[in-house]
C-alpha positions, 0 to 999 in steps of 0.5 A: 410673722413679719418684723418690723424695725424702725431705725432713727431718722437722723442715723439713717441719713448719716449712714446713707450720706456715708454710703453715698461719700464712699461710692462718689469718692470711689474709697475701697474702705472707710476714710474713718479709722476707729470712731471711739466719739460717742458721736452717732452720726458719725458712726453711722457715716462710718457704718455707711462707708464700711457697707459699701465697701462690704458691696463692693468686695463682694460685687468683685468676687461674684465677677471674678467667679463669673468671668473664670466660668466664662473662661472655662467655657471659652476654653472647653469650646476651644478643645472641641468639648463642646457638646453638639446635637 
């Protein structure tokens, strides 16, 4: 059985615009600290920012995982391990 959530409006659309700010502004990680405002928009801007931060460390470890197997096969081709038919 499928579950449904149903999320604010308002926060969703903080999160995404911090989202979004994080990706144009190219952060590494959110420009907010510690949010202790009980201001749910800008927690949720925060929020926003923190996932895409979480996307992008994880999109660089998969590319760094990518490219030493493309190493180790450029490599393995080099030494003559190459498998021929």
């Amino acid at each position: 059985m499928e579950e449904h959530l149903k999320v604010d409006k308002d926060y969703m659309e903080a999160f995404n615009l911090g989202y979004e700010l994080a990706k144009e502004l190219k952060l590494k990680s959110p420009m907010f600290k510690i949010i202790e405002s009980d201001n749910r928009r800008m927690h949720a801007m925060h929020t926003g920012m923190e996932e895409y931060s979480k996307e992008i460390t994880l999109n660089k470890n998969i590319t760094l995982d990518d490219s030493k197997i493309i190493q180790q096969k450029n490599k393995d081709n080099q030494d003559g391990n190459e498998l021929s038919l």
